[in-house]
C-alpha positions as CSV (number, residue, x, y, z in Angstrom):
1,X,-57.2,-22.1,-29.3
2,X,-58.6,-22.9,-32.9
3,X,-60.1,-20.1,-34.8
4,X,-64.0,-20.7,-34.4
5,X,-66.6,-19.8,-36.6
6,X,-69.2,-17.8,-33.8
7,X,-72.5,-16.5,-33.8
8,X,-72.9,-13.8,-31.0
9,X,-77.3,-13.8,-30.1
10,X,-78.7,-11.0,-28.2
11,X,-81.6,-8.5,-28.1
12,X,-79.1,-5.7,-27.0
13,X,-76.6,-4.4,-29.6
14,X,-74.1,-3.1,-27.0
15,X,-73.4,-6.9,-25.6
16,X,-73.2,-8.6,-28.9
17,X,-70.2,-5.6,-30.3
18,X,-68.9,-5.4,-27.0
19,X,-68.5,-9.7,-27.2
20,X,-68.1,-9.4,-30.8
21,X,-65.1,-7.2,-30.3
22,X,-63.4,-9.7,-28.1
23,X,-64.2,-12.3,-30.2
24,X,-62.4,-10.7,-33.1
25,X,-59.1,-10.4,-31.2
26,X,-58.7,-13.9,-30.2
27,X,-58.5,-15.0,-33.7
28,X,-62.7,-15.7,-34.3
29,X,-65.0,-15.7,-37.4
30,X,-68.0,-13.2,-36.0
31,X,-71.9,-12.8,-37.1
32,X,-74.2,-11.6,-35.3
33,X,-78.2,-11.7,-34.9
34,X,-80.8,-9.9,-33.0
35,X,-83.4,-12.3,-32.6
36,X,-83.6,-16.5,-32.4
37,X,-85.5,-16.2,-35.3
38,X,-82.7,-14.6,-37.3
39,X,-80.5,-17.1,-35.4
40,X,-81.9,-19.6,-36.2
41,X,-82.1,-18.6,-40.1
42,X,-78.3,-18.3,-40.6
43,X,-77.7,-21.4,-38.2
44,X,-79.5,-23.5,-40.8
45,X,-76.2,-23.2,-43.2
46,X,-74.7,-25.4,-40.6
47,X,-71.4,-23.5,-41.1
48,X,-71.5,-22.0,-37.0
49,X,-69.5,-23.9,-34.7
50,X,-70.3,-22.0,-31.9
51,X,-72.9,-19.8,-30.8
52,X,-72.8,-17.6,-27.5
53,X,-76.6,-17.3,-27.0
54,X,-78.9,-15.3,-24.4
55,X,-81.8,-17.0,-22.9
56,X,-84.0,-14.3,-22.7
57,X,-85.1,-12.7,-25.6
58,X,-88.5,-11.0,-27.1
59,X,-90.2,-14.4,-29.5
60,X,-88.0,-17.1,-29.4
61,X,-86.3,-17.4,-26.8
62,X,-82.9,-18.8,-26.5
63,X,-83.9,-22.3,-25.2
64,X,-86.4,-23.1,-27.8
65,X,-83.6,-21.7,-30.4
66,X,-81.2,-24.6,-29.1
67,X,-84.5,-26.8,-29.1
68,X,-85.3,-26.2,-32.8
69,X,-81.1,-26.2,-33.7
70,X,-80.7,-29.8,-32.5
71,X,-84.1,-31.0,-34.0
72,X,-83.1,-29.4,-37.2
73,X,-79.4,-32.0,-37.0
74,X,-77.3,-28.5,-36.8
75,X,-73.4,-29.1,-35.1
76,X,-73.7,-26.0,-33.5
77,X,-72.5,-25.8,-29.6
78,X,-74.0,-23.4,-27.6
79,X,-73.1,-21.3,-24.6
80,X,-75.8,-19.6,-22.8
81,X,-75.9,-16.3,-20.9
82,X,-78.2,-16.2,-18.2
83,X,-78.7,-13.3,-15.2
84,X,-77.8,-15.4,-11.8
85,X,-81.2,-15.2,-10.5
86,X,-82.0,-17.9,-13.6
87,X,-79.8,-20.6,-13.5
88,X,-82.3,-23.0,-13.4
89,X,-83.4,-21.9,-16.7
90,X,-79.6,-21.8,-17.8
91,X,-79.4,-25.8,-16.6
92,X,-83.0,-26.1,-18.5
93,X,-81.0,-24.7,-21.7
94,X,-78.4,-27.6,-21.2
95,X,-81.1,-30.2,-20.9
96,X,-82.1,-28.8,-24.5
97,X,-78.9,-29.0,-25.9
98,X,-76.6,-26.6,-24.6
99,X,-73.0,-27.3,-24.3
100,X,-72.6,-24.7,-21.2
101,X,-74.1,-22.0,-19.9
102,X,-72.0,-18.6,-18.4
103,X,-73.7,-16.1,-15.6
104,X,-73.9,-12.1,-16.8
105,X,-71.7,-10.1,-16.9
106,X,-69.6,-12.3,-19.0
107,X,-65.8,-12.3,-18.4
108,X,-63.8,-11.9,-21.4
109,X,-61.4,-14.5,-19.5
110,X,-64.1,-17.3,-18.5
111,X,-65.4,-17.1,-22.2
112,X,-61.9,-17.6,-23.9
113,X,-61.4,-20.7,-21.3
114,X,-65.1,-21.9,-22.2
115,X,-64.9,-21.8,-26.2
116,X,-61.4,-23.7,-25.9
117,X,-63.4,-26.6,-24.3
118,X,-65.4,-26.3,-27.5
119,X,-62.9,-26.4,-29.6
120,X,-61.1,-29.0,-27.9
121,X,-64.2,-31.1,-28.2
122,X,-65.2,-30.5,-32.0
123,X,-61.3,-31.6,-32.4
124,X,-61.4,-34.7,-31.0
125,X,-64.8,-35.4,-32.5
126,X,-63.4,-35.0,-36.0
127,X,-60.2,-37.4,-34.9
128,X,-63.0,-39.9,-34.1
129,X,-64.6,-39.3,-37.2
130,X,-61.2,-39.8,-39.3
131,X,-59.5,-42.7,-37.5
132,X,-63.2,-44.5,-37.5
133,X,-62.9,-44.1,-41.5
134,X,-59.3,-45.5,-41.5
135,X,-60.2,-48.6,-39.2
136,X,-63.8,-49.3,-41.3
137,X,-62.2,-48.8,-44.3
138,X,-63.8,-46.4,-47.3
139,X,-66.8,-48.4,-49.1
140,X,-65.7,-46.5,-52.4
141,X,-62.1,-47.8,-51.8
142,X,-63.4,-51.9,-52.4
143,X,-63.1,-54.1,-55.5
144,X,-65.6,-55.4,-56.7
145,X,-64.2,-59.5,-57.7
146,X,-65.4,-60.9,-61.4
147,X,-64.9,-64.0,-60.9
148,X,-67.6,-66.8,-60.9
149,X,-66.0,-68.2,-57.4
150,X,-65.4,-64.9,-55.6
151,X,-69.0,-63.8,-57.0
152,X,-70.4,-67.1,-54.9
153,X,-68.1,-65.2,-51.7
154,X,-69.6,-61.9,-51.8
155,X,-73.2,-63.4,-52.0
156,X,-72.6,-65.4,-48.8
157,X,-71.0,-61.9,-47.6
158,X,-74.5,-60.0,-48.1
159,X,-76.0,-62.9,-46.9
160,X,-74.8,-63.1,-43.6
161,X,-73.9,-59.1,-43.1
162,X,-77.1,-58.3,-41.5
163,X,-77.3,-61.4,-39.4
164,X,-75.8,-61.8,-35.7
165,X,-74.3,-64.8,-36.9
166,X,-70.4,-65.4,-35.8
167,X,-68.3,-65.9,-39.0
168,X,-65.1,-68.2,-39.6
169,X,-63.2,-66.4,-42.1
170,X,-60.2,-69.2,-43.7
171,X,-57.1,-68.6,-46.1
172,X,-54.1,-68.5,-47.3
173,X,-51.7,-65.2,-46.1
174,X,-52.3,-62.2,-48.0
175,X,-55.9,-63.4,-49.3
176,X,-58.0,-60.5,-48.0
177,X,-59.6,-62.4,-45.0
178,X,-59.6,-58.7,-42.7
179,X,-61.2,-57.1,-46.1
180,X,-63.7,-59.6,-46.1
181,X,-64.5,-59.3,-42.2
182,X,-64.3,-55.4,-42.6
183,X,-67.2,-55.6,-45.2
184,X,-69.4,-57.9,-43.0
185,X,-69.5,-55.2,-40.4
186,X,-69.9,-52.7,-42.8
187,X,-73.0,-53.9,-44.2
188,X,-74.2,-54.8,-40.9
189,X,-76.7,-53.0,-38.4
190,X,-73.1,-52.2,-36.6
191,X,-71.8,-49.9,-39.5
192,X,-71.7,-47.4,-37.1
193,X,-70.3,-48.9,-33.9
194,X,-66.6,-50.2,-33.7
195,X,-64.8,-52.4,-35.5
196,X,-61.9,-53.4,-33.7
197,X,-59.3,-55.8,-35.4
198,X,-57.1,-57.9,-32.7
199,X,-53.8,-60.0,-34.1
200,X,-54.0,-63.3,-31.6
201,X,-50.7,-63.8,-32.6
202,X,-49.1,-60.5,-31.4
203,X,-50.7,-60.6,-27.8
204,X,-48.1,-61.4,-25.7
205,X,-49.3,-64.6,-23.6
206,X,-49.3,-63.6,-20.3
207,X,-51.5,-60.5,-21.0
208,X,-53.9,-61.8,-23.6
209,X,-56.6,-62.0,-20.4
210,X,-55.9,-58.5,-20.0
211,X,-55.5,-57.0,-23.3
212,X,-59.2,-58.7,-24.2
213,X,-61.2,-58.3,-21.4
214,X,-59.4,-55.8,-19.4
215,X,-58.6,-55.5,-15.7
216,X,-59.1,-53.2,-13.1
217,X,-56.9,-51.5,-10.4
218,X,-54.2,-53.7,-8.8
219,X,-55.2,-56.5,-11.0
220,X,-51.4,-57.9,-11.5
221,X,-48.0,-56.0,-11.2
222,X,-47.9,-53.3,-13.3
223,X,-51.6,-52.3,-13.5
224,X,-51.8,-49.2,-11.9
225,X,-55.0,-48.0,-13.5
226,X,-58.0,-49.9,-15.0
227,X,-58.2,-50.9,-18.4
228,X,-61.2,-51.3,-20.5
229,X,-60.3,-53.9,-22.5
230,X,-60.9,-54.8,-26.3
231,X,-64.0,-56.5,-26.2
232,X,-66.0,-53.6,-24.3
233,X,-64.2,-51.0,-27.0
234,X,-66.3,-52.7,-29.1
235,X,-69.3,-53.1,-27.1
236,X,-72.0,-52.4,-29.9
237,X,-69.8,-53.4,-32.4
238,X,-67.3,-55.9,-34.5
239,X,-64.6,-57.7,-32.8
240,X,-62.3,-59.4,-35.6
241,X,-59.8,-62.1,-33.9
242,X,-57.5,-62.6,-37.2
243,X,-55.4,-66.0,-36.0
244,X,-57.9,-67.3,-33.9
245,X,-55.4,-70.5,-34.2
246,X,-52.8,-69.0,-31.9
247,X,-55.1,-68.6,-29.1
248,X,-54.0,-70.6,-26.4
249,X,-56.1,-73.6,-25.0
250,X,-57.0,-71.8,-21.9
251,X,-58.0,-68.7,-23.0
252,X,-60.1,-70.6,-25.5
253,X,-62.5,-71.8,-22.6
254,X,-62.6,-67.8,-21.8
255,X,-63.4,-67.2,-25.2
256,X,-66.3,-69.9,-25.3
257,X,-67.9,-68.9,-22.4
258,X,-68.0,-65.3,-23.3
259,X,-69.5,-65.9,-27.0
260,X,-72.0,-68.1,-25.2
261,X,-72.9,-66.0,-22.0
262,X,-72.0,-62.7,-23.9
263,X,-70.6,-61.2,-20.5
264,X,-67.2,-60.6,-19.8
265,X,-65.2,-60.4,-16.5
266,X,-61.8,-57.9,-16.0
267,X,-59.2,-59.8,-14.5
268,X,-59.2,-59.0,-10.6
269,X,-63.0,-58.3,-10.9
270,X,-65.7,-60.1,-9.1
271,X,-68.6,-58.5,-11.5
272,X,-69.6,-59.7,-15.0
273,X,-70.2,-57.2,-18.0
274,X,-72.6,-57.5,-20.5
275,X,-70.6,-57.1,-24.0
276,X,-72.7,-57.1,-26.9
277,X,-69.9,-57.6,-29.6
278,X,-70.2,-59.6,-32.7
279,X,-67.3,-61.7,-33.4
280,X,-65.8,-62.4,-36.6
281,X,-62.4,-64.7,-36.6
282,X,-60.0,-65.6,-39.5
283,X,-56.7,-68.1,-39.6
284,X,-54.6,-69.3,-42.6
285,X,-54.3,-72.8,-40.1
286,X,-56.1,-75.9,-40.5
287,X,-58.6,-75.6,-37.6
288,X,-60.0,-79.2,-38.1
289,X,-57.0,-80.8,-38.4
290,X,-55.9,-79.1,-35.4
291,X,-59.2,-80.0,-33.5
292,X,-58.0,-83.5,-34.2
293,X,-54.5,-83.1,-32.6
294,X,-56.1,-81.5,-29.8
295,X,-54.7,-78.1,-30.4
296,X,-57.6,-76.5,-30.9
297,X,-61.0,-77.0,-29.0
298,X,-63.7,-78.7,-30.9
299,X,-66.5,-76.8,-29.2
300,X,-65.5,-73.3,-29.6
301,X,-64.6,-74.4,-33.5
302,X,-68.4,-75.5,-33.8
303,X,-69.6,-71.9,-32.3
304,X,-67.1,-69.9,-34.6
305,X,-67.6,-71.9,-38.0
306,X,-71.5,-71.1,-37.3
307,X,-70.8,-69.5,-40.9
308,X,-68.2,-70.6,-42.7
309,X,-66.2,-69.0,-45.6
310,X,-63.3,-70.3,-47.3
311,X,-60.9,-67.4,-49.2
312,X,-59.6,-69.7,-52.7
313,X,-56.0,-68.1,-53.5
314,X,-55.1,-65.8,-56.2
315,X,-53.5,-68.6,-58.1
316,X,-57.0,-70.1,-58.2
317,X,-59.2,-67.0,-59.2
318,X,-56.7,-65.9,-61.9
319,X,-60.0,-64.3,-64.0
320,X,-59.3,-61.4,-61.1
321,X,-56.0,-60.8,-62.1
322,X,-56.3,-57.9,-64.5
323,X,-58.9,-55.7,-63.1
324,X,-57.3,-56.3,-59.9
325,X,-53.9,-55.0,-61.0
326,X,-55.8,-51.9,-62.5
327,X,-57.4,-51.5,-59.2
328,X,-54.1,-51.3,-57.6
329,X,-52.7,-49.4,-59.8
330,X,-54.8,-46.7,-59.6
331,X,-55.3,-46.1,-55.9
332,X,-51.9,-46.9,-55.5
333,X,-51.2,-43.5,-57.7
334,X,-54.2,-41.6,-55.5
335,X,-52.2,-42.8,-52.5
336,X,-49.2,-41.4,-53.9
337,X,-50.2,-37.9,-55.6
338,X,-49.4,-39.1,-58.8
339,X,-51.4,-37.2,-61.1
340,X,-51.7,-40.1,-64.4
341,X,-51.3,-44.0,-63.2
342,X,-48.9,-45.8,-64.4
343,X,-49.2,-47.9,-67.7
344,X,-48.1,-51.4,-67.5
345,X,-45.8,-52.5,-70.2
346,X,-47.1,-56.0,-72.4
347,X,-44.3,-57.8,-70.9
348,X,-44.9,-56.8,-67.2
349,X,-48.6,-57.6,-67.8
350,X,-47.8,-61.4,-69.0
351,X,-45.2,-62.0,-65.7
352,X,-47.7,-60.8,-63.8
353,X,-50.5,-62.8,-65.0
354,X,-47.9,-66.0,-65.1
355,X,-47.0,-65.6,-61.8
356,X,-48.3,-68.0,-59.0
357,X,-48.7,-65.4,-56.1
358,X,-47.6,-67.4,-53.1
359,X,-48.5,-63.9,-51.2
360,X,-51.5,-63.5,-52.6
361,X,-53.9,-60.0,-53.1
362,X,-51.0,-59.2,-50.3
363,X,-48.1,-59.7,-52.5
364,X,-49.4,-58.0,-55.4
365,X,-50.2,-55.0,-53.9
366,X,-46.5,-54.8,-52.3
367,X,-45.5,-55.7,-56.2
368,X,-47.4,-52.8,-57.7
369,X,-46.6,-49.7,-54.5
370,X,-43.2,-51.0,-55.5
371,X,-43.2,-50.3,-58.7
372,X,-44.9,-47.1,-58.7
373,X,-41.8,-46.0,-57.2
374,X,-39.5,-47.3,-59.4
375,X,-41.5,-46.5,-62.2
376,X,-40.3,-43.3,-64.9
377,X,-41.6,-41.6,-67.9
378,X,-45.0,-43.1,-67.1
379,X,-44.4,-47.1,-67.8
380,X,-44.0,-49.8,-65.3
381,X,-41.2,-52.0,-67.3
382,X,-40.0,-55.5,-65.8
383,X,-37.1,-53.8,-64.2
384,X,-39.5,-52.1,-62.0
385,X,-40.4,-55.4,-60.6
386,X,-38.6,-57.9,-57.9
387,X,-36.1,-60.0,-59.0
388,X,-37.6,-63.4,-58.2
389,X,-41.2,-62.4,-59.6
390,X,-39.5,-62.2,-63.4
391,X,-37.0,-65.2,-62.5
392,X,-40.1,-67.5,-61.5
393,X,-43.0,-66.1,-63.4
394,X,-40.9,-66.5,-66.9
395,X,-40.7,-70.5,-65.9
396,X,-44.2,-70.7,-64.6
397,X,-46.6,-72.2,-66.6
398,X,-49.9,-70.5,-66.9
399,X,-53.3,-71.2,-65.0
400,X,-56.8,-70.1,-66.1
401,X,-58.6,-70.3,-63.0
402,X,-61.0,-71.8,-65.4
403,X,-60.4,-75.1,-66.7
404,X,-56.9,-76.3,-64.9
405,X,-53.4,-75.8,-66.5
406,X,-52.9,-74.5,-69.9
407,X,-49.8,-76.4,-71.1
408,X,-47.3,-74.9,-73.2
409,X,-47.0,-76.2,-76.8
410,X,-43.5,-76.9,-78.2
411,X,-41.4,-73.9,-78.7
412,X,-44.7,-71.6,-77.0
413,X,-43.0,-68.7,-75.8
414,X,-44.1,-67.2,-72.8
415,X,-46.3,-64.2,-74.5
416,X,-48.1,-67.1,-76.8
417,X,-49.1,-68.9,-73.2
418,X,-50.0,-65.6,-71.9
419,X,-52.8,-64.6,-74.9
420,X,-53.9,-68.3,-74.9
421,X,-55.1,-67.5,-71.4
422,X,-56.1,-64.0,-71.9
423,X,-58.5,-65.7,-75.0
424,X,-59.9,-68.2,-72.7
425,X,-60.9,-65.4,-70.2
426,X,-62.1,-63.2,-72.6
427,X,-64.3,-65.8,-74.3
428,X,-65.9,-67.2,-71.0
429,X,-66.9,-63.8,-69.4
430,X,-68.7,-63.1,-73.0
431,X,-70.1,-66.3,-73.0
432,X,-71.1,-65.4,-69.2
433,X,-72.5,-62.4,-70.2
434,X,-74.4,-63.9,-72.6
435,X,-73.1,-62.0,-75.5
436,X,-73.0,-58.8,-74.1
437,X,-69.7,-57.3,-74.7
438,X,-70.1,-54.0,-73.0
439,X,-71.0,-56.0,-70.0
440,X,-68.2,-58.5,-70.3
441,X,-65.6,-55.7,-70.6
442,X,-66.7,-54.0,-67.4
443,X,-66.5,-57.5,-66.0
444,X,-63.0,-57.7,-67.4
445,X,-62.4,-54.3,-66.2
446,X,-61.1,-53.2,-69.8
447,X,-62.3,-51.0,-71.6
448,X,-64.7,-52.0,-74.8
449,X,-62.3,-50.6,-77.5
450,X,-59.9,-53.0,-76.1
451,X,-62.0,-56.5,-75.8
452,X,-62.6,-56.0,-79.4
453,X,-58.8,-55.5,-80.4
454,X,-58.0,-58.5,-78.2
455,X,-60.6,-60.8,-80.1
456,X,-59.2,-59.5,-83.8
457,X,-55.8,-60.1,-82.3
458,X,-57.0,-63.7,-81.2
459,X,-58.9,-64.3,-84.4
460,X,-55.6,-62.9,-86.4
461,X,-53.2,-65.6,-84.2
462,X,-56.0,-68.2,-85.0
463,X,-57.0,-68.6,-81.7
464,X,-60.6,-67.9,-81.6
């Protein structure tokens, strides 16, 4: 059993040493109090897992002690003790807010076995609690975009958050499309409920029924207990279907009939379920096109493209490029206990801002956990990165995300292309600022000192 943090309550000082010195001996944290008032005056540091609590005591007693614990939002789980000729009030006590109730004289052997329950319990509750944060994602752990096109996204984002609406989520691979769906939820009324992500792709065919709506006893071959199913795991919830265009045609009828009815039935079961899931789906396919070949129905893509948003590609949105790789950077060196990120050296910087990014936000985080590895004496130098990214990004020319291509002049070398751009950003998020260079830099995410050098750099060059 876990070592617990217990408060032992009870008018009579003999019981609470005599459970006190039990207490001690398997391992326990042990306070005491006299009274539920006292009680109820330590309780209030919320630091007392447990508390094994009489009922009957002079002033408060111990119900209205659990009474004004839960109404004061204090974690504390309770066991009462209670003569047998009072259960009632012991089951009265549980109605409060008791966890469980034990009949005098207590057993040293029943209250070990009843304080494992409770920390059985408070362990799986903080599991919940942890793998809910992994799934939902940590709001603090999001980039914030800078440019003017993924601005226009996160608008439509907090627009539609708080709405039931279903959302059609489209891209390229590696654009952030489960980001983007993960945000929605967690700016919706549903923060709290599940969010439960499901790979269309991955489902084997034969069990995609199953694995969605679940089935129940004797169902099929091989199902030899119930299962819930993923759209009633996320009953109050988010369901995101990322590759809604490998659903096959059949199960896209299913799919229809359950966004429209909002019920579900297990397979083998003759009774319907109401689900009340929001749905959220993404693809990298051509869902039109394949509405025109017949691959995809025409109706369900009406009732899923109820809100539509389009992810553009890295290659397009290149004004993100350097605070995203500074982003990266540094949670990439949280995630990996380094204690001072990783510079980037000037010619790592320019192959990584020439680079097209066929991958996406995907490829460059792979890039950058790569070469925090690689990575010595502080510096990421271009040996720390893949082969092909230096071989391709040194022949690439460079794109502004702003006004199209900027074509290399005769003899340009690659770092002259490379502060062209950087110029060309610089100068449009002032001029987007409105002259506010503080609030172009923190656009920029680059420090003030350094938009300054850049422009006497530029100005020096002759560019500006």
């Amino acid at each position: 059993m876990k070592s617990l943090d217990v408060m032992v309550i009870d008018d009579e000082p003999v019981i609470r040493q005599m459970l006190a010195a039990h207490l001690l001996k398997l391992g326990c944290t042990v306070v005491q109090a006299g009274t539920g008032e006292e009680a109820l005056e330590r309780l209030s540091k919320g630091d007392i897992e447990a508390a094994i609590c009489d009922i009957k005591m002079p002033g408060m007693s111990g119900i209205e002690l659990v009474r004004q614990v839960r109404a004061a939002g204090i974690d504390t789980s309770f066991i009462m003790m209670t003569a047998f000729a009072s259960v009632d009030t012991a089951i009265e006590a549980m109605q409060a807010g008791a966890t469980d109730y034990m009949v005098k004289p207590v057993r040293n052997e029943e209250l070990q076995h009843r304080l494992r329950k409770i920390s059985d319990l408070r362990g799986l509750r903080a599991e919940n609690r942890v793998l809910r944060s992994l799934v939902q994602g940590k709001r603090e752990d999001q980039f914030e975009f800078s440019s003017p096109v993924m601005r226009d996204l996160a608008r439509l984002v907090d627009k539609v958050s708080p709405t039931a609406s279903t959302v059609l989520v489209t891209g390229e691979s590696g654009t952030g499309k489960g980001v983007v769906a993960r945000r929605i939820h967690q700016q919706s009324p549903r923060a709290n409920a599940p969010f439960i992500p499901v790979n269309c792709g991955a489902l084997p065919e034969n069990l995609i029924e199953s694995e969605l709506f679940g089935h129940v006893k004797g169902a099929f071959t091989g199902a030899d207990k119930a299962r819930k199913g993923l759209f009633l795991e996320a009953d109050g919830g988010t369901l995101f279907l990322d590759e809604i265009g490998e659903l096959p045609l059949m199960m896209q009828v299913k799919l229809l009939h359950v966004i429209e009815e909002k019920s579900i039935r297990a397979v083998g079961s003759e009774q319907a379920r109401r689900a009340d899931v929001r749905i959220i789906a993404a693809t990298n396919r051509d869902l039109a096109q394949m509405v025109a070949e017949g691959r995809f129905r025409e109706d369900l893509y009406f009732r899923l493209s109820v809100f539509l948003i389009q992810l553009p590609p890295l290659r397009e949105r290149r004004a993100d490029l350097p605070a995203l790789m500074a982003f990266l950077l540094r949670r990439g060196a949280e995630r990996s206990g380094l204690h001072r990120v990783p510079a980037l050296e000037p010619e790592v910087d320019e192959l990584l801002l020439s680079y097209q990014w066929p991958g996406n936000v995907r490829e460059l985080e792979h890039v950058i956990d790569r070469a925090l590895i690689l990575a010595d004496g502080g510096q990421v130098s271009c040996a720390d990165l893949p082969p092909q990214i230096v071989k391709e990004a040194g022949a690439a020319p460079v794109a502004d995300g702003i006004s199209g291509q900027l074509p290399a002049e005769p003899g340009e070398s690659l770092r002259d292309q490379v502060r062209r751009f950087e110029c060309a950003l610089i100068t449009r998020a002032i001029r987007e600022a409105e002259g506010d260079r503080r609030l172009a830099a923190q656009k920029l995410g680059m420090g003030l000192s350094s938009l300054y050098r850049k422009q006497e750099e530029f100005e020096t060059l002759g560019l500006l």
